[in-house]
N, C-alpha and C positions, 0 to 999 in steps of 0.2 A: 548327821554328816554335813561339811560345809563344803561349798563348790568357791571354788576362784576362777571369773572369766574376766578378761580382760582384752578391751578394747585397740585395736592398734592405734599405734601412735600417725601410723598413716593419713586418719581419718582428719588429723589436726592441721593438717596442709590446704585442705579444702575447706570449701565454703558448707554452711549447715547443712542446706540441699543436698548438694553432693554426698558429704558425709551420712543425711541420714539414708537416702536410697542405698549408700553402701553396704550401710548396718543394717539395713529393714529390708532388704531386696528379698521380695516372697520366694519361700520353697515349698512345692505343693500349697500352696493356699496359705502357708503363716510366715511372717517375718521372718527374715534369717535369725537375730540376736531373739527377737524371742523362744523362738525355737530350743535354741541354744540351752536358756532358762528356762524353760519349761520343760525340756526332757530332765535334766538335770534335778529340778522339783523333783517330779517324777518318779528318778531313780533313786529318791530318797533325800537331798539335801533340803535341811529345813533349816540353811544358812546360804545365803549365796551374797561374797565377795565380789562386786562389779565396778574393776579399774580401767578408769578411764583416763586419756593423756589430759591435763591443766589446761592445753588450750580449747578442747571443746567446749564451746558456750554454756553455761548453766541451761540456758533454755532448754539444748537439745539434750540436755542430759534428764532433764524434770521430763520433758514427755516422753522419754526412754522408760523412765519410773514408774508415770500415769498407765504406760501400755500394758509395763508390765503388770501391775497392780489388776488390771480389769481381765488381767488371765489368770489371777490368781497367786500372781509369784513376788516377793518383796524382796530386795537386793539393798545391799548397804554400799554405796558409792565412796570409791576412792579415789582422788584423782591425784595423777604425780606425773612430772615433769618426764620423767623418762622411767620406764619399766621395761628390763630387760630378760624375760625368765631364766635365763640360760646363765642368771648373774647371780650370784649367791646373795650381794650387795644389794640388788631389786628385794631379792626376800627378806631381807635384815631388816630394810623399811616396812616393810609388812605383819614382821613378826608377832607386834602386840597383838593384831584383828586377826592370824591366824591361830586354828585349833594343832594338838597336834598333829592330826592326822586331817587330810581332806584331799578334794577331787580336782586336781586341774583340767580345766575343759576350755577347747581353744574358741572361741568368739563366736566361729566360722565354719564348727563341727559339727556334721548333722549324723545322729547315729540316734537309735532305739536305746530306752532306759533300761533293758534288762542287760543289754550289754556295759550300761553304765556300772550296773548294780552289782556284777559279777567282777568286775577290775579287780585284779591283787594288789596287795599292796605294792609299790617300786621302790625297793629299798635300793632306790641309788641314786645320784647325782645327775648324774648326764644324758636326761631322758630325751626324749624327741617331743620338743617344746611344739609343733605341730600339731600331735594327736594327744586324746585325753590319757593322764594318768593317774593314779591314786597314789599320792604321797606324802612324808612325815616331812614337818617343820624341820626336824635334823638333818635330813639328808640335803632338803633344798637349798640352805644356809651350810654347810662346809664347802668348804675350797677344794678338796682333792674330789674326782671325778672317776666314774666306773662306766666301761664302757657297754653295757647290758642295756638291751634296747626291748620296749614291749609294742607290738604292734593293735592294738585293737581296732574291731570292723567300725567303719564311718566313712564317710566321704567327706574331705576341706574344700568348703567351698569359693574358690577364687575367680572363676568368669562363670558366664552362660552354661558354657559345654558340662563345666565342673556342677554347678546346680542341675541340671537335667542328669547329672551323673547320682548325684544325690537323693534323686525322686525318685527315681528307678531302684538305688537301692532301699528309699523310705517302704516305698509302693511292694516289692520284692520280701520284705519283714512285719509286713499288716498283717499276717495270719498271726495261728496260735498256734500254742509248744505242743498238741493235741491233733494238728491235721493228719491225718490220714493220706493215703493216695488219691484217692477218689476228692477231696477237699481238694487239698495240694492242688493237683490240675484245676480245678473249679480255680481257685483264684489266681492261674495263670492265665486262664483265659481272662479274668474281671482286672486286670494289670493296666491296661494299655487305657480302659474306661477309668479307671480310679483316678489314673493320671488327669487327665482332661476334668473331673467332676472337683477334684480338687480347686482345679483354680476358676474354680466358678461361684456362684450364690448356691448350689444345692447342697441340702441340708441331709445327711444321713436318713433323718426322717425323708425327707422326700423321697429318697432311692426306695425305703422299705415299701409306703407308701406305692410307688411304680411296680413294685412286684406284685404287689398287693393285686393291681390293674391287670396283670399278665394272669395272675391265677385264675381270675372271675375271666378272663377271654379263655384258658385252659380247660376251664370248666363249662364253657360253652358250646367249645367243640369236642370234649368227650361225650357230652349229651347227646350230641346227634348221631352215633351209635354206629357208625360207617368205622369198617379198618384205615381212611386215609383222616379220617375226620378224628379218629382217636390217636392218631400219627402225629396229625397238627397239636394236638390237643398234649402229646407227652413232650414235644417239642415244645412249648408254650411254658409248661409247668418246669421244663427244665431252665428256662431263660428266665421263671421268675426263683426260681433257686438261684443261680449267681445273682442275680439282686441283691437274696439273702445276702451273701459272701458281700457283694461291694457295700451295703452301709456299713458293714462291721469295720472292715478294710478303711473307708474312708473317714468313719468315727474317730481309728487309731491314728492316721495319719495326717488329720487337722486338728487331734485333739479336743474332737466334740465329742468323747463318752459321756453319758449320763446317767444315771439311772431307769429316770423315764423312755429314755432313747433304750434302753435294755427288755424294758416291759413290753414297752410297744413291739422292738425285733419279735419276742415271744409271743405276744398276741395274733400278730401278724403271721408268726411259722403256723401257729392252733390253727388259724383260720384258713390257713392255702392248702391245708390238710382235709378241714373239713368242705370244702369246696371244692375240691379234688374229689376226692368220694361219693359226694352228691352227683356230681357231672359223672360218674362211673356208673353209678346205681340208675342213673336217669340212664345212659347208654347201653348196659346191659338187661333193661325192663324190657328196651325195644327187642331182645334178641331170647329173650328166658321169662319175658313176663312176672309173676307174682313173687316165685321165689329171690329173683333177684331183687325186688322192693325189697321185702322179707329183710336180706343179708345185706341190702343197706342201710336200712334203718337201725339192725344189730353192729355196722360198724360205726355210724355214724355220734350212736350213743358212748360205743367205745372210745372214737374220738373227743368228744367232749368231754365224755371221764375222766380223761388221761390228763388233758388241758387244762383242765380244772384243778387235777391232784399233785401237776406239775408247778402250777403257780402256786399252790398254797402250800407245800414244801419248799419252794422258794423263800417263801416269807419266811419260814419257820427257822431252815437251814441259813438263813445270811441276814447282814444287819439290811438297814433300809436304803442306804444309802451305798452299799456296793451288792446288789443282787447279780453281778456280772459272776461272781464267785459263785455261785450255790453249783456249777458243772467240776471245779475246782477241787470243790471241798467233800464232793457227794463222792467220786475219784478217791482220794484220801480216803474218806469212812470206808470205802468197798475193801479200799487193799489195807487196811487195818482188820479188815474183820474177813480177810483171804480163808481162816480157818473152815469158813462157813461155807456148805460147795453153792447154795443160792447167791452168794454174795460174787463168787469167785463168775459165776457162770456170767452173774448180767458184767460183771467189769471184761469179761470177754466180748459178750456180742450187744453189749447199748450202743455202741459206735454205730452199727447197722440201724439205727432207727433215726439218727442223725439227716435232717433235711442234704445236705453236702452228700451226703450217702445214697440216700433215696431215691434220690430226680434221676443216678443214673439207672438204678432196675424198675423205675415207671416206665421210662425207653426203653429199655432193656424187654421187659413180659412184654409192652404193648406191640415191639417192632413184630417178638413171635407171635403176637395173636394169644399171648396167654396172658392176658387179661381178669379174667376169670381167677387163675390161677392167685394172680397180684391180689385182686378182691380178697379172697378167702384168708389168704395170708396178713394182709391187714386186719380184716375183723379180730384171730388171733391175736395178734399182736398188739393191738390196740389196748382192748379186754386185759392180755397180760401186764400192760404199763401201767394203767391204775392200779390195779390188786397189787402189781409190785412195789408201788408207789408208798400205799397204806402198808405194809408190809415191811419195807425199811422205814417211813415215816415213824412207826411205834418200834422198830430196832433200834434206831437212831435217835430220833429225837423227843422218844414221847418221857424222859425223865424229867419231870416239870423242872427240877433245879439245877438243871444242864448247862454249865456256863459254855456259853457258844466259844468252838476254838477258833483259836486266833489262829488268821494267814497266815502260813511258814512262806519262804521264795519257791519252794514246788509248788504250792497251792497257787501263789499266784503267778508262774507260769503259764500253770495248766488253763487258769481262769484268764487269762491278759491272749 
């Protein structure tokens, strides 16, 4: 697919400065114009059209080029004395370097790629050269004009007020196609924090990292075995769950996804789990002695099992370089194999075992003092996730010569 964005002719009345703070003015943490290119990437263009007016200096257009390059995105520059979209005559000069089909996206439009991805086509003339739309060479180039207008979700960014309008809505669409109620609220509460961490130096990793810190204090004070100390201590584990929620949030919305950054999330969920537990086992030994050792060390194994059996179905189910997919795609296999009532059961209740899920019924047992209750329920549940694990692992993918399927747009929905 190819993107056309173009530069206003605005920027050519001012001096380089001016012009490029116009163009680069940060939204949540990245440039406005590269932003622009970079969702656009994103939602699939692996062509992107960038017109700019004759009079901006070469310079500032090469380290337009340089920035966008070290994000990943290569743009073919076109410069012309006037570019009018709403001109049929702008497109006529255009026509050679356009496909016939492709994605007009305005400079200054900040919206999410799946909303990019999903535009119909605009079989018309007289679109609203403001917001993005996906359009044919032939309509853009005739003369007669249809008055059908499409509005798609974005904010245009033209002052202050406009960009804070922007981040709100960037911040507001970090989730995924998959949250739940109990998520949902979680990342309204982590909203207001995303914003702020954006336009700073912290790194995704860092955020996980901080949770990381809140579970080991979490785990602190469930050891100490008191009902107010295991209060603080569900309250603790629930602050380092939004954590979870804010790296992912602020990965999508600076556009630092990684792979590594995706392991680590994981490693880091296995471990606030297993350090959870241990602070449990240590706080209920004080109250039940030997049998609670006993049933924590039987969950404890369960959790490492699980953690174990959940990374290297990872590996197996998604290539190397996007393991963000393997929740995606594992979704897919369930409701393809609906027939099977194992299959059907866990695509009902896996959701429940979701950290975003969890943190609320840790507060939830500890507030009532069933505690205990929580315990015993974990060891199950733990125990059942590996065994289930190996159990779709050889459903699923134990056919040595299984060619791995390729991501449809639900899959990656469900994975984004």
């Amino acid at each position: 697919m190819q993107a056309v964005v173009a530069i206003p002719e605005i920027t050519s009345l001012v001096c380089d400065k001016e012009a490029s703070e116009l163009i680069m003015a940060p939204v949540a943490g990245v440039p406005l114009l590269m932003r622009t290119l970079i969702t656009a990437t994103r939602a699939g263009a692996d062509d992107i059209l960038l017109i700019c007016p004759a009079a901006l200096s070469n310079e500032l257009v090469r380290s337009f080029l340089e920035a966008a390059l070290r994000h990943g995105v290569r743009a073919k520059v076109i410069q012309l004395d006037e570019f009018d979209p709403g001109a049929a005559s702008s497109w006529a000069k255009l026509a050679p370097h356009l496909e016939n089909q492709f994605l007009w996206l305005p400079w200054n439009w900040v919206t999410i790629k799946h909303l990019l991805a999903r535009l119909p086509v605009a079989q018309i003339h007289s679109v609203n050269w403001a917001e993005p739309a996906c359009a044919t060479l032939h309509e853009v180039t005739r003369d007669n004009a249809s008055s059908a207008l499409l509005h798609p979700e974005g904010v245009a960014v033209t002052s202050p007020e406009s960009a804070s309008l922007a981040e709100r809505f960037l911040v507001a669409h970090s989730g995924k196609v998959l949250d739940g109620i109990h998520t949902s609220f979680n990342r309204r509460l982590c909203r207001p924090f995303v914003r702020v961490l954006s336009h700073t130096s912290a790194s995704p990793d860092a955020v996980t990292l901080g949770g990381v810190v809140i579970s080991i204090l979490s785990a602190v004070a469930f050891a100490k075995g008191s009902y107010w100390w295991s209060a603080l201590g569900a309250f603790l584990f629930y602050v380092a769950g939004l954590f979870d929620e804010m790296d992912g949030m602020l990965a999508r919305v600076t556009f630092a996804e990684s792979p590594r950054g995706t392991w680590f999330e994981g490693f880091a969920d296995g471990l606030s789990y297993v350090l959870l537990f241990g602070g449990i086992t240590i706080g209920l030994h004080r109250h039940y002695g030997r049998p609670a050792t006993v049933m924590g060390i039987v969950l404890l194994v369960g959790a490492i099992l699980a953690l174990i059996a959940t990374s290297l179905q990872r590996r197996r189910a998604t290539s190397p370089d996007r393991p963000n997919e393997y929740l995606g795609r594992f979704y897919q296999l369930l409701d393809k194999d609906s027939g099977n009532w194992i299959s059907r059961v866990v695509r009902q209740v896996q959701a429940f075992q979701r950290r975003g899920v969890m943190i609320h019924y840790v507060v939830l047992f500890t507030v009532i003092g069933a505690l205990p209750v929580l315990f015993f329920l974990a060891t199950v549940g733990a125990h059942l996730t590996w065994i289930l694990i190996l159990y779709f692992n050889r459903r699923f993918f134990a056919q040595r010569g299984e060619r791995r399927a390729e991501p449809n747009v639900n899959t990656l929905k469900e994975a984004l």
